[in-house]
C-alpha positions as CSV (number, residue, x, y, z in Angstrom):
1,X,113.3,73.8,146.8
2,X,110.6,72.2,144.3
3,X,111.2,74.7,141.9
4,X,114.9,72.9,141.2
5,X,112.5,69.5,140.3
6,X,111.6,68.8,136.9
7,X,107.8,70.0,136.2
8,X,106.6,66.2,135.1
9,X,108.4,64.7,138.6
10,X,106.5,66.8,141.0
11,X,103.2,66.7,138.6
12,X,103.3,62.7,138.6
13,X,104.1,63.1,143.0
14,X,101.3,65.4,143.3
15,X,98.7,62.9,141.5
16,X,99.8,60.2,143.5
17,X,99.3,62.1,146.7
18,X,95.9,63.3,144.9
19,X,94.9,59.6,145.3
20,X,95.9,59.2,148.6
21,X,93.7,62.3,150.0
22,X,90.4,60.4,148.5
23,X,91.3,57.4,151.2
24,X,88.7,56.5,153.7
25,X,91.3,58.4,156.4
26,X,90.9,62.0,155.1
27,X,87.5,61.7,155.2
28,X,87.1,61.3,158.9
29,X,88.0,64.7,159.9
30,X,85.9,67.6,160.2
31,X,87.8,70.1,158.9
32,X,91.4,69.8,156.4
33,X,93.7,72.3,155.7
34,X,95.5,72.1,152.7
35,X,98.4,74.6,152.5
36,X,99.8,74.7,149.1
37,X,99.7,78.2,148.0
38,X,99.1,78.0,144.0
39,X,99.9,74.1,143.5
40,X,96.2,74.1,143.5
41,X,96.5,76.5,140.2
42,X,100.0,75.5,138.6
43,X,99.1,71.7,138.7
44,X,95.0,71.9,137.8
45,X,94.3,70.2,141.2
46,X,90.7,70.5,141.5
47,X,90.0,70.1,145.2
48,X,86.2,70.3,145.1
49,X,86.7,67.0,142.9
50,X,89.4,65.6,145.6
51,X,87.4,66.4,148.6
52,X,84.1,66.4,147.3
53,X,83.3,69.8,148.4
54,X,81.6,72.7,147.1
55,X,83.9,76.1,147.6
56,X,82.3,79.3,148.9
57,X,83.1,82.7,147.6
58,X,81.3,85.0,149.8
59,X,83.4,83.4,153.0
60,X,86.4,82.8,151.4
61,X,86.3,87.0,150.7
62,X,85.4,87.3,153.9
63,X,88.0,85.7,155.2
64,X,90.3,87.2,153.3
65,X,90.1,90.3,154.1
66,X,93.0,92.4,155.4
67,X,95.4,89.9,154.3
68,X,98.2,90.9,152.4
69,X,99.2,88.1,149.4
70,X,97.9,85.4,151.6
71,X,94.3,84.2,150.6
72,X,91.6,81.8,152.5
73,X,89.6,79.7,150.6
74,X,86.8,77.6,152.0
75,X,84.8,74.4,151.0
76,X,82.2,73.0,152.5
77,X,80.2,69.7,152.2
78,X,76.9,71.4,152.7
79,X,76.6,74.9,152.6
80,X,73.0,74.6,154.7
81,X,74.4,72.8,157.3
82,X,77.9,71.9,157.0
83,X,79.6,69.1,158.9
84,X,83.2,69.0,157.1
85,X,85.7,72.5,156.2
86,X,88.2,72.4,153.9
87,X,91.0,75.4,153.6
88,X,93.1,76.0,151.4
89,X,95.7,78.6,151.9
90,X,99.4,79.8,151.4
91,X,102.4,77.6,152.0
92,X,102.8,78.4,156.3
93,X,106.1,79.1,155.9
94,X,107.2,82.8,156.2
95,X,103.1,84.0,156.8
96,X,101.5,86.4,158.3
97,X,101.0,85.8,161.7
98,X,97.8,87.3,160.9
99,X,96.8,84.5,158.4
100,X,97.6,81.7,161.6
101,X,95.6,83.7,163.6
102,X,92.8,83.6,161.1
103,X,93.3,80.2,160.3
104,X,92.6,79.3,164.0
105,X,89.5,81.9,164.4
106,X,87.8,79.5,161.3
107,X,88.4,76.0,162.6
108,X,87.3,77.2,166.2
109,X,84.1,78.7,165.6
110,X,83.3,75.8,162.8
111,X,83.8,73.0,165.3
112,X,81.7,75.0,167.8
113,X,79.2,75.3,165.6
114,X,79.1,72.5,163.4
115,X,79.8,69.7,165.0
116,X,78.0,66.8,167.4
117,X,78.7,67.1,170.5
């Protein structure tokens, strides 16, 4: 369990793996999910600055809904016409199977409607 790790260990493995999700390799896919529960909040990871994304309110509420202590946030490149998703969500262990099911509704309709074909 993290929580047995000193604070300053896991902050100084989380900025190194910061780095490494600004590499050229991340940025190839159209859509990231970054499940990390409140990491995001307990370590000031800022992922509109990691991603270069802008988060959306109105769909991450959306998508939220009927969702018990499990949350959906979404980013977007572009709001007008967006090419890359980002999601950030709970931890997957021990989830709702409602959040999965959620979590797969979002990335389907995005890539078939936001991608080239």
């Amino acid at each position: 369990y993290s929580n047995t790790i000193p604070f300053e260990i896991r902050k100084k493995s989380i900025d190194i793996r910061k780095e490494l999700f600004q590499e050229s390799f991340f940025k190839g896919f159209p859509i990231i999910i970054v499940a990390v529960g409140h990491y995001v909040r307990d370590f000031n990871i800022d992922l509109q600055e990691v991603f270069r994304m802008k988060f959306h309110q109105e769909h991450s509420n959306k998508h939220s809904e009927g969702l018990k202590k499990e949350y959906i946030n979404v980013h977007y490149d572009d709001f007008e016409k967006p090419t890359k998703l980002l999601i950030h969500t709970n931890q997957l262990s021990m989830v709702s199977n409602k959040l999965i099911f959620k979590l797969s509704e979002i990335c389907d309709n995005f890539l078939k409607n936001n991608t080239t074909k």
